[in-house]
Each structure stands twice: as C-alpha cells, then as structure tokens.
C-alpha positions as CSV (number, residue, x, y, z in Angstrom):
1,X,83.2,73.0,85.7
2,X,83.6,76.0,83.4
3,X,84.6,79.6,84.6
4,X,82.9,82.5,84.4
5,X,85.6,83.9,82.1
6,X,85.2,80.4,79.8
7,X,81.6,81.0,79.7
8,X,82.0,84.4,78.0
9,X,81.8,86.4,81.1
10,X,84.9,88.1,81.4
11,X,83.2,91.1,83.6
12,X,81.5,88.6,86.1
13,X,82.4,88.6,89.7
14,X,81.0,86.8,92.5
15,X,81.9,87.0,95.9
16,X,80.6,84.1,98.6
17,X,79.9,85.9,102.0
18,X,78.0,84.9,105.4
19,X,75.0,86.6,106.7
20,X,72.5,86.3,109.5
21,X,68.5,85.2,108.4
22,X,65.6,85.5,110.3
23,X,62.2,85.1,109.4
24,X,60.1,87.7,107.4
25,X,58.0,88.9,109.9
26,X,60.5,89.4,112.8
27,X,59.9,92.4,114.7
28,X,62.2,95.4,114.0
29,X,63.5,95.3,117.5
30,X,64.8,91.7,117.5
31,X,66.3,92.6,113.8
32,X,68.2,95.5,115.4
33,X,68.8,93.5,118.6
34,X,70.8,90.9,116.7
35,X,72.6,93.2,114.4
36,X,73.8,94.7,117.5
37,X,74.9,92.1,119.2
38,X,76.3,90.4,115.9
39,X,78.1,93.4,115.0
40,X,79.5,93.4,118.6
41,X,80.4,89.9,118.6
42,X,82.4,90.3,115.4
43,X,84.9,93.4,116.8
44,X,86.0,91.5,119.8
45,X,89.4,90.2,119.3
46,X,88.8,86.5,119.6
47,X,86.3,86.8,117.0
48,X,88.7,89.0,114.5
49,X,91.6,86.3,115.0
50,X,89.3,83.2,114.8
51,X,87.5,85.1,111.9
52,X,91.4,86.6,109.9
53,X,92.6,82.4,110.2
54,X,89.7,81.6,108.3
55,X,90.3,84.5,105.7
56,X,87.3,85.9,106.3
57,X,87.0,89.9,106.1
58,X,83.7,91.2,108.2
59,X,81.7,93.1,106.0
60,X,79.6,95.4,109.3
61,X,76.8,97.0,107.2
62,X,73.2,97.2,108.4
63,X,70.0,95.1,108.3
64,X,68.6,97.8,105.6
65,X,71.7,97.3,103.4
66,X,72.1,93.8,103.6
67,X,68.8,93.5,102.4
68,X,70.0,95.5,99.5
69,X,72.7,93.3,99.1
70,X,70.2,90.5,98.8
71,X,67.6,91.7,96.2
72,X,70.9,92.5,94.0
73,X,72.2,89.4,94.2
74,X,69.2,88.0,93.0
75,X,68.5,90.8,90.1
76,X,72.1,89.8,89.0
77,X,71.6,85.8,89.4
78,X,68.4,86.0,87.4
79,X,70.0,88.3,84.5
80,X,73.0,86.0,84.4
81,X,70.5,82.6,84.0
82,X,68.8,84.2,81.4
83,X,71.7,85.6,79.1
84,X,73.3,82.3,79.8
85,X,69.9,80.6,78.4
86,X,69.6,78.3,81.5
87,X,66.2,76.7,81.4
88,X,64.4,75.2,84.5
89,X,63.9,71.1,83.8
C-alpha cells in the first residue's frame, strides 16, 4: 500500500488514537461521570506504566473537545476522499 507522501500528499498526517463512545443520547451526567472516572483511571501509575510499554501517550482532553476532535477528523477524511477522487462502488 502507497504512502501518503507517494500519493502526493506530502503535508498529510494522521495520527491513530483510542477514545471512549457512548451512545448519542446518553445523559450529560453519565458522559461526565465516565470522563471522570476515565480520566482518573488513566493518571494512576499502573495505568501510565501499562499504558508508556505500549507507547501510548494519554491525550486527557474533555468530552466537548473530543467531539471536536471527531467532526475534524471526518471534515479531513471526507476532503482527502474527494481530492484523492475515491468513488463509492
């Protein structure tokens, strides 16, 4: 498989993180709830060793900005298809 770079997309970067879904139509409180605890979780020791053997750096940011993070990702995904003329079978 091609690179980005090969493709003619010198300026491309894509990064592969982890994130925590729920439903659409979770309440607010259960949203928050598991952010907290998640974001707990994640600064414990165990969990930064287990987490730093794996390579994995925690990105803590909230529920409102990972959301962010997701629309963009898909803005970007669908602009890259299209310039790349990538047609749906």
């Amino acid at each position: 498989m091609p690179t980005t770079l090969e493709l003619g997309y010198a300026n491309s970067d894509y990064t592969f993180w982890n994130g925590l879904f729920l439903p659409a139509k979770t309440p607010r409180e259960i949203v928050d709830r598991l952010h907290q605890e998640a974001q707990k979780a994640a600064t414990t020791p165990a969990v930064r060793e287990k987490l730093a053997q794996q390579g994995i750096d925690p990105m803590p940011i909230t529920p409102a900005e990972f959301d962010a993070l997701i629309r963009k990702e898909i803005d970007e995904g669908i602009a890259l298809v299209k310039a790349a003329g990538i047609k749906v079978n």
